[in-house]
N, C-alpha and C positions, 0 to 999 in steps of 0.2 A: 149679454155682451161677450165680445171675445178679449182675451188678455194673455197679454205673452212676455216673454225675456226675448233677448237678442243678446246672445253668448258669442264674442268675438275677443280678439287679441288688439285693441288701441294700439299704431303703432306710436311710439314713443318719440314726441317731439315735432311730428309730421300732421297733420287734421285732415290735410286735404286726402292722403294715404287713408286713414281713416273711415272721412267721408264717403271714396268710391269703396270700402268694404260695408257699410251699412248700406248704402244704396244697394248695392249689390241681393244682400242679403234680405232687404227687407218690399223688396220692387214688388214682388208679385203673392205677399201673404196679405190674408186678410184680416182684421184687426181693429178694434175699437181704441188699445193701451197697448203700448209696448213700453218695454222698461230696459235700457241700455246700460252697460258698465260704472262705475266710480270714475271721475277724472276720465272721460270718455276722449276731450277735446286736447288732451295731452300728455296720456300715458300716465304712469305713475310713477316708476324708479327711479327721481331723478340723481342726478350725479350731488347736488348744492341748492342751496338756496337760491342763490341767482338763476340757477338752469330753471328751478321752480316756478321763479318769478317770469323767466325769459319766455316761457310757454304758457303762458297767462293770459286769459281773456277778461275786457270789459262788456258784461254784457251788453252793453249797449251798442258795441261796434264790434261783435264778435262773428266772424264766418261761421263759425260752427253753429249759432243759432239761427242767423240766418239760415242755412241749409234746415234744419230739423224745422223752420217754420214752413218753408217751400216744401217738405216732403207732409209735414202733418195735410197741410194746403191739399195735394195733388192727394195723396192716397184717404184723407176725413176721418184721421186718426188723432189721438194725442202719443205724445215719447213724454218718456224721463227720463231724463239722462245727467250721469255724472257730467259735473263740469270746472276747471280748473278757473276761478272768478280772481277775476284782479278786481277790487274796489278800495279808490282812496288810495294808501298806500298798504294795504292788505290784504292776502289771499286766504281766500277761503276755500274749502273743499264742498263744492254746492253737488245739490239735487235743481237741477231745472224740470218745471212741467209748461212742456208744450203742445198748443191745441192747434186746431184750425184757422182759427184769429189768431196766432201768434203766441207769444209767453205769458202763462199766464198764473205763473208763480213759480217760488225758490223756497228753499231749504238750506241752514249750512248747517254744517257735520258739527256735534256740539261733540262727542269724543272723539279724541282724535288718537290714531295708532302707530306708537314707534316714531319712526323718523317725520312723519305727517308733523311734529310737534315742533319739529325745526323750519317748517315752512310755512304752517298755516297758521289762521289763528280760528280758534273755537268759534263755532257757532254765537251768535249775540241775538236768537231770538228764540223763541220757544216755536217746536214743530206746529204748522199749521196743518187744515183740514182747506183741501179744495172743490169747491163744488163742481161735477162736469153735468151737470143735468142727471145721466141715470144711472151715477153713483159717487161718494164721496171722499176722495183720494187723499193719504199722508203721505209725507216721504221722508225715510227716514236712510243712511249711504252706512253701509259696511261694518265698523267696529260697533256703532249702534246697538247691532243687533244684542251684543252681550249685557243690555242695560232696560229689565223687565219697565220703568219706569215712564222712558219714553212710547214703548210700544201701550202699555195703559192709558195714555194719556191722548194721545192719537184716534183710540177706539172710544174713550169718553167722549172725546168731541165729536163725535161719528163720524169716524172714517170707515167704508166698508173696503178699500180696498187700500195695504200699506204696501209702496212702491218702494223695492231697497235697491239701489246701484253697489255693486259691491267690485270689491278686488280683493278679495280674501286667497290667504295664502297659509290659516292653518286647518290643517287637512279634517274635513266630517265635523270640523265642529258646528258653525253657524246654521250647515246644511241640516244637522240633528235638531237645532235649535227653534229654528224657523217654523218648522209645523208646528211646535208647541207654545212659540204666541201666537199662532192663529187660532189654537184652539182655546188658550187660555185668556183670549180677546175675545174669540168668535168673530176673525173679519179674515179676509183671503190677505193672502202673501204674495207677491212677486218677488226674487229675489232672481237679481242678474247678475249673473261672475264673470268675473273675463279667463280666458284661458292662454295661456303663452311662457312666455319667460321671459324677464326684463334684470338684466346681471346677473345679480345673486336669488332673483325671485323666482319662483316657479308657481304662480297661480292657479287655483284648483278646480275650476268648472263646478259642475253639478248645479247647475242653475235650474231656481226648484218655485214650481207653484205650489201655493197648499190652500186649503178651504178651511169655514172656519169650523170644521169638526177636526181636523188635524192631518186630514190628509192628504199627504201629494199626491196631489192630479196631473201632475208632470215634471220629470226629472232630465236637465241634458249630462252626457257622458262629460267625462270629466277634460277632455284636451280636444274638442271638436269645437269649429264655431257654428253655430247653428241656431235658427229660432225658433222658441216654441211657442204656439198659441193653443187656447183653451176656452172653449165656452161655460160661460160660469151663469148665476144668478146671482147680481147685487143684493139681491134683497135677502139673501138666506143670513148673511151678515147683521139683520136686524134684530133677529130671535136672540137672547139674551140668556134664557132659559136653558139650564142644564138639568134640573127637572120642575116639576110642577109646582114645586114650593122652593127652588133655589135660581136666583138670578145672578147673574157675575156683577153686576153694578146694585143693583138694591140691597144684597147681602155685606158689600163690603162694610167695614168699620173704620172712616177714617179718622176719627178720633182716636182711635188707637192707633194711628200710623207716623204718629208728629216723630217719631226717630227715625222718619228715612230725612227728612228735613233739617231735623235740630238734637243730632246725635250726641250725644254729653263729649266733652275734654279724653273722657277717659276710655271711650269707647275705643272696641278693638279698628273701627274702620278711622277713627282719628290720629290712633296711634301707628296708623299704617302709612300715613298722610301726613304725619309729623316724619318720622323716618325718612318718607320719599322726599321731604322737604330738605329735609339736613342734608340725605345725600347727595341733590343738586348742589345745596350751598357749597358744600365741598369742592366737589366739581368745579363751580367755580371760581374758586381759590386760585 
């Protein structure tokens, strides 16, 4: 199957601006998955929470998905794509996966980065695994990437391919990052960045495949918009085996692992957690 990023600048605020750049972009590649931006349907830097909320989709009555369902339709692809989700009185920082038939599953950003924290609220479901027939899609959006946890957890449930929309803005880190849960999962990577500048931001491109031995098999420039696609095999993502007596899932020990779960009072990652606690409370004095 083929798989690719679609490396573009959201313009901020605007969808339908947007819109005609992916159409643009994506009209005549060929493609099984494409995987588009973070907050694809509303840019990211916004000014407030209101402007936040003001550029908010319900999916249900969202233009923006409409359009990615009529382009999956015409071209017999699936997208992921960032999406800015008003639910309830709520916004969340979603991954949408869209097929042929329509939507046909979400994701929301269980870490969330910086200012994201004044606007949205964390994820409230544990990352799922989507079946597309011939192969098995997670998706997990941007700060993520710094959290070995979710990406394990993803590949247990067999995902062969993890979808990441991103808007990353510090420089080579994620991009370094990325090949090494693929390999240290054994499933392929898409990671989509946007490139541009939104106020104070300057977004960092490098939108990057990897497979699951670790290596990218396709990397874009860092301030271009542009798409990449890639023919892979879902199934190499099935082999487990780093050698002949060592498998990443049957070797683990998770009875030895109950302290990522049930870290004691006094632990250093507790005491880091109390701090950041006091220092909000401050704050809010």
């Amino acid at each position: 199957m083929k798989i690719g990023f679609v490396q573009l600048a959201p313009v901020l605020g605007d969808p339908d601006a947007t819109m005609q750049k992916i159409d643009r972009l994506i009209q005549d590649k060929t493609a099984d998955l494409l995987v588009l931006p973070e907050l694809c349907n509303s840019g990211y830097n916004f000014r407030d929470a209101t402007q936040a909320r003001e550029w908010a989709e319900e999916i249900e009555h969202s233009g923006f998905i409409r359009f990615l369902e009529a382009k999956c339709s015409e071209l017999d692809l699936h997208i992921v794509s960032g999406f800015n989700e008003m639910a309830g009185d709520h916004l969340y920082n979603t991954a949408v996966l869209v097929g042929p038939e329509g939507l046909q599953g979400k994701y929301r950003k269980i870490h969330l980065f910086m200012k994201e924290k004044d606007y949205f609220h964390p994820g409230d479901r544990e990352p799922a695994v989507f079946d597309l027939g011939e192969c098995k899609v997670g998706c997990l959006v941007c700060f993520d990437w710094i959290f070995p946890e979710v990406w394990r957890i993803l590949a247990l449930k067999g995902a062969d391919i993890i979808c990441h929309p991103s808007n990353l803005v510090l420089p080579g880190l994620a991009q370094s990052a990325v090949p090494i849960h693929a390999l240290s999962n054994r499933i392929f990577v898409v990671t989509a960045n946007r490139t541009g500048k939104e106020g104070d931001l300057a977004f960092t491109g490098l939108s990057t495949i990897a497979d699951p031995r670790g290596n990218i098999l396709l990397q874009a420039s860092g301030d271009k918009e542009e798409v990449g696609v890639v023919e892979i095999d879902p199934s190499l993502s099935s082999n487990k085996w780093v050698t002949p007596r060592n498998h990443i899932f049957d070797d683990r020990r998770p009875e030895l692992y109950r302290y990522l779960v049930n870290s004691p009072p006094d632990s250093p990652g507790a005491e880091g957690r109390l701090k950041s606690k006091g220092k909000e409370r401050e704050g809010n004095r």
